[in-house]
N, C-alpha and C positions, 0 to 999 in steps of 0.2 A: 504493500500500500504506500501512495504514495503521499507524505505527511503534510501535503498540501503548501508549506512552505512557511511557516514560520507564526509570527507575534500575533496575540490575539488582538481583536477589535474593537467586539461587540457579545460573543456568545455567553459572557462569562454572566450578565445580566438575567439568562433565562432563567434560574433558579435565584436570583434575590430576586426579584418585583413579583408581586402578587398577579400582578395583572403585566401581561407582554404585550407589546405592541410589537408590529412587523419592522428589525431593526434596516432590513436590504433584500435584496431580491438574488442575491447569490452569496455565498463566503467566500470574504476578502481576506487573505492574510500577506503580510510583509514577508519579505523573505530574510529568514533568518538560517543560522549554520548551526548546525547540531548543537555546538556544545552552548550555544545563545540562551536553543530553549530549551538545556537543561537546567543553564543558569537562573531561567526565568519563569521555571517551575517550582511546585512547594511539592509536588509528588514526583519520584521518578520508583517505577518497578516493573519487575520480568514475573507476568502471570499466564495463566490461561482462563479463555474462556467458559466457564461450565455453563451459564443458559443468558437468557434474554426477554425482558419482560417490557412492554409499552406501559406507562405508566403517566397517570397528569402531572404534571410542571410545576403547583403549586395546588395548594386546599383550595384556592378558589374558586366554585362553583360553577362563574361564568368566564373561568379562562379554560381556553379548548383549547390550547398546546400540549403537543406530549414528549416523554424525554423517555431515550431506550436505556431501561437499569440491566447493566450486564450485571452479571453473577460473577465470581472472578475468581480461581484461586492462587492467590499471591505466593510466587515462589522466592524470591528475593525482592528487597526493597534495598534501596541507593541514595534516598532522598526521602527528609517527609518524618524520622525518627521523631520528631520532638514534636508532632503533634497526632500520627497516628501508629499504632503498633502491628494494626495488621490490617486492610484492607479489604472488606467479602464484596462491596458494591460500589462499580464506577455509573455515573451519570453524563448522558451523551444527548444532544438537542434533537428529536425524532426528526425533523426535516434536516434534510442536507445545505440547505438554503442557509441557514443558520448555522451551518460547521458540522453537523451531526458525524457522526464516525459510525462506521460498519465493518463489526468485525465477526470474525466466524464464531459460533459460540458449539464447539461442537470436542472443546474439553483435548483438545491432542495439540491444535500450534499455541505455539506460545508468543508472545506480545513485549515490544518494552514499552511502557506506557508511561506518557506524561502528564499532568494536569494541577489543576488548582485544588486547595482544600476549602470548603466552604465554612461560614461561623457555625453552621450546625456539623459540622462535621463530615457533609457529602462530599462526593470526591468528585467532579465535574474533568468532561477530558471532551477533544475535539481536533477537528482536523488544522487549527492550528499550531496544534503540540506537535512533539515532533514522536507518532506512533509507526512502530515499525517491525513487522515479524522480525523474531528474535534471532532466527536465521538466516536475514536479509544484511546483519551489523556484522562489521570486519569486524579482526579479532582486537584491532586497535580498538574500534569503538567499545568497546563491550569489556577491554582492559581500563580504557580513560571513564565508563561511568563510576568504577569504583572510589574514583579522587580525582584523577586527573583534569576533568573538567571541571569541576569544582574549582581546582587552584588555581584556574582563568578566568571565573565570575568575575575579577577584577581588572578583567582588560577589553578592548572594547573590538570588535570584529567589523570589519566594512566591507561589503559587498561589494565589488570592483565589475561595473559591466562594460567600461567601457573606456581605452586610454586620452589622454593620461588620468593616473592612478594611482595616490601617493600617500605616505603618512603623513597625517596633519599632529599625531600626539605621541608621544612616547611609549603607552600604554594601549597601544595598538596591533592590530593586524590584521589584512586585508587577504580580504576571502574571493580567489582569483579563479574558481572551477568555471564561471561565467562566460571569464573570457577565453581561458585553455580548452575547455571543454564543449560549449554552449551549453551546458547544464548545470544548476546549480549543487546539485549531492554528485558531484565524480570524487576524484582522488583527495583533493586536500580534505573534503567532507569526510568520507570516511576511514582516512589514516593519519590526520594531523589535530592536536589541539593547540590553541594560542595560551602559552602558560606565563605567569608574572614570574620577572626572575630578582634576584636579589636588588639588584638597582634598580628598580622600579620601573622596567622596559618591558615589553610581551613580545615575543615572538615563537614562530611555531615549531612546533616538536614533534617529532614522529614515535606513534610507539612506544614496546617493547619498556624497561624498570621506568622505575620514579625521576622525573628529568632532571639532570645532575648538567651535562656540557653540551649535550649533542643539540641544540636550537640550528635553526635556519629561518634568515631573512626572507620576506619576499617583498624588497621595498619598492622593484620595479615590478608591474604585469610582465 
């Protein structure tokens, strides 16, 4: 599946207001790079799906929205410890319009799932997180949820579509599959993260232990 591409918008609204209004006529997401919207999640974990239930959006009587409550069982969790301990039910918008995600509920693939935690405690997820068969993530990505994205939340990533394309901050690094690639999740997406180094600079790193020397610039496309 493809994680649609990044920052949320507008979805995250469907579960606070009582009453929804229609926020767009399709879902819009910014493009963001992996490790952005892990950084920009309060959930990240590796589940599968056990079932799928259509359910209303809120006690409201006269809102007709509905949102699909997957069933889940959480195999590892990455993100999210200090407010939830285990996870049995994610919340997804029933129309697609609004971000909705569709995933197989059929208990054998497994998921790495991202989302917001809500004040009651719901776990709200959409196709602007970045969701992705678990078998779909190199083994970089799937090494860097453990920490390694984590210790880049503090640098800032730029989408580079088009030359020129340069650093404006110290604390940077520029996200160039766009232009090498025409796509945005090719190589640098899923074997590189933007790590902060001792002097307070980011640049990307491949891989394999805890990054200690091995960094590489990419200050030109």
């Amino acid at each position: 599946m493809n994680p649609a591409l990044g920052t949320l918008l507008f979805p995250v609204l469907l579960l606070l207001s009582p009453r929804m209004q229609e926020l767009a006529e399709a879902c819009s997401c910014a493009p963001a790079h992996p490790q952005q919207l892990i950084c920009d999640s309060a959930l990240v974990i590796r589940a599968k799906i056990s079932s799928e239930k259509v359910v209303p959006a809120s006690d409201d009587p006269l809102d007709t929205h509905k949102m699909i409550r997957y069933e889940i069982k959480q195999i590892k969790m990455f993100k999210g410890f200090e407010k939830l301990k285990d996870v049995q039910y994610v919340y997804t918008p029933f129309d697609s319009s609004l971000c909705g995600v569709k995933l197989e509920a059929n208990n054998k693939k497994q998921y790495l799932l991202t989302g917001q935690i809500l004040s009651d405690g719901k776990v709200l997820i959409h196709l602007c997180n970045y969701i992705e068969p678990w078998d779909d993530l190199s083994l970089s990505q799937k090494k860097s949820l453990n920490q390694r994205y984590q210790m880049g939340c503090g640098c800032k990533i730029t989408t580079c579509y088009m030359v020129p394309c340069s650093i404006t901050t110290p604390n940077e690094c520029l996200w160039t599959d766009w232009l090498i690639e025409r796509k945005l999740y090719g190589h640098q997406a899923k074997h590189y993260a933007c790590i902060k180094r001792s002097d307070g600079t980011c640049s990307w790193y491949r891989g394999g232990p805890p990054p200690e020397k091995e960094f590489i610039d990419i200050s030109e496309p």
